[in-house]
Each structure stands twice: as structure tokens, then as C-alpha cells.
N, C-alpha and C positions, 0 to 999 in steps of 0.2 A: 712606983705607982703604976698599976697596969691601967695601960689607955686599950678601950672600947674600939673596935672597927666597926664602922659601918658594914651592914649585911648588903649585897647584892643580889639578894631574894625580889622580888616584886611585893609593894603591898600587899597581907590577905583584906577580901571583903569585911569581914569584922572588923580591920582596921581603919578602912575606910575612913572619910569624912562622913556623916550623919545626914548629906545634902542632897544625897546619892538615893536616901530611900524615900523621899516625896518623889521621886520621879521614877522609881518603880512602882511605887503604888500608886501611882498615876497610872499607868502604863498597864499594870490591874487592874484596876477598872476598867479603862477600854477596850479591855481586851475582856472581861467579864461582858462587858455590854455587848461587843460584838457577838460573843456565844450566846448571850441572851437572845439578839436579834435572829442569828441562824436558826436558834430550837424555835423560835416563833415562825422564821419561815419555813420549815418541817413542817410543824402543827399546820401553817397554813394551807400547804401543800398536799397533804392526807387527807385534809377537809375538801378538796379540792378534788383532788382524787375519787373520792368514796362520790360526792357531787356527779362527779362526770361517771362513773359506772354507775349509777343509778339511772342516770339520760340513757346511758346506750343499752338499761333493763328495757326502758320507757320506749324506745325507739323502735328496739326488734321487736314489740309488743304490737306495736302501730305499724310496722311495717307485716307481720301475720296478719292482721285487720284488714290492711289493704289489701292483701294477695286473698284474703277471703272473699272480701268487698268486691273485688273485682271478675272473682271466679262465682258469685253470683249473678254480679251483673252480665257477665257473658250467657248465663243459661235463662235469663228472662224471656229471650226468642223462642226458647224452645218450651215455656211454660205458658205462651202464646197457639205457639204452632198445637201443644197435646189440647189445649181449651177448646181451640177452634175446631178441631177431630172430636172431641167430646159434644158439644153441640149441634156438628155438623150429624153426629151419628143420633144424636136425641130427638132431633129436629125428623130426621129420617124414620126415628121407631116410631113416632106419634102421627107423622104423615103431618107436618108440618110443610108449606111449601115456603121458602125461600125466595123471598122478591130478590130481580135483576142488581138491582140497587145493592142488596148485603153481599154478592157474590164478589172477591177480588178482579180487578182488572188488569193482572199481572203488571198493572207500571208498578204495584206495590210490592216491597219486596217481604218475604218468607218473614213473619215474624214482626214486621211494621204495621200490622192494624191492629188497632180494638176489636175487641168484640164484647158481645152484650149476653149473656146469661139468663134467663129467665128462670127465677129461682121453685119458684109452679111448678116447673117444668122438672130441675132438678129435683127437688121434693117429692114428685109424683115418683120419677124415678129410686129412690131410695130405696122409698115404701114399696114399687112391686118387688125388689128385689129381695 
């Protein structure tokens, strides 16, 4: 009678116990879920993305505005200064005299008054021109 040796192979997987695969398909799943969660946070993060380079469209936008905005406001002095040359000279072709009163009293500075238009006046001048 031939007697059987035992093999000194290691168990294969297939041979396994059966106990063995709820606990990788356990192990499956979490590991499925984790990947799910990562590609969520991609997605979320490209949303995020696209978000913030649209702000920093929005921003240089506002920031040209300002740099506009304020290179206008610097030249107001001087849309003062040519008005008051402008009246000053209309005032002069009509023989217009000038009260004490309208003339600056140098505490004011270049570009810090009002002044007052008469539009008559402009008009008249237009038209002889």
C-alpha cells in the first residue's frame, strides 16, 4: 500500500478557507469608497480652481478701473485750470469786468476753485465762431 506524504508547499489562495473572502471584499469596498472620495475631491478642487481664476479675471478687471479711475481723477485739476483760461479769455473778448471777489487769492491752490460758466456767453461764442 503506497502511503501519501504530506506536501511542504504552502497553501494556494483557492485553497483557502472561504472566510478569507468577506474580508477582502470588505477591504473592496473601502478601498472603492476611498477612490470614490478622492475623485470627489479632484472634481471638487477643479471647481475650485476654475472659481478662483475667474476672481483673479474679475480682479485685474477692477484693478485697470482703478488705475483708470484714478488717472482721471489726477487730471480734474487741470480740467479746472483750462475752464478757468477758457472764461478767463471769454470774459476778456466781451469786456466783461471781473469783481475782486471772483479773482483767486493765492491761499487757493491751482485747481482747488469752482468756477461758474455762463452758458450766454459760451453760446454766443460758438456762434461767432
Amino acid at each position: 500500500m503506497a502511503t501519501h506524504r504530506q506536501s511542504h508547499a504552502f497553501p494556494r489562495a483557492s485553497h483557502a478557507p472561504s472566510a478569507g473572502g468577506q474580508s477582502s471584499n470588505a477591504r473592496y469596498l473601502e478601498k472603492k469608497r476611498e477612490v470614490e472620495g478622492v475623485m470627489a475631491l479632484e472634481q471638487a478642487t477643479e471647481d475650485l480652481l476654475k472659481r478662483l481664476e475667474g476672481m483673479s479675471d474679475d480682479i485685474e478687471v477692477m484693478a485697470q478701473a482703478a488705475a483708470v479711475h484714478g488717472s482721471v481723477m489726477a487730471h480734474w485739476s487741470h480740467v479746472f485750470r483750462l475752464a478757468g483760461l477758457f472764461l478767463d479769455r471769454s470774459q476778456a473778448a466781451h469786456g466783461v469786468a471781473t469783481s475782486e471777489a471772483d479773482l483767486p487769492t493765492g491761499e487757493e491752490e491751482a485747481g482747488q476753485q469752482l468756477i461758474r460758466i455762463s452758458i450766454d456767453a459760451l453760446q454766443q461764442t460758438t456762434q461767432d465762431s
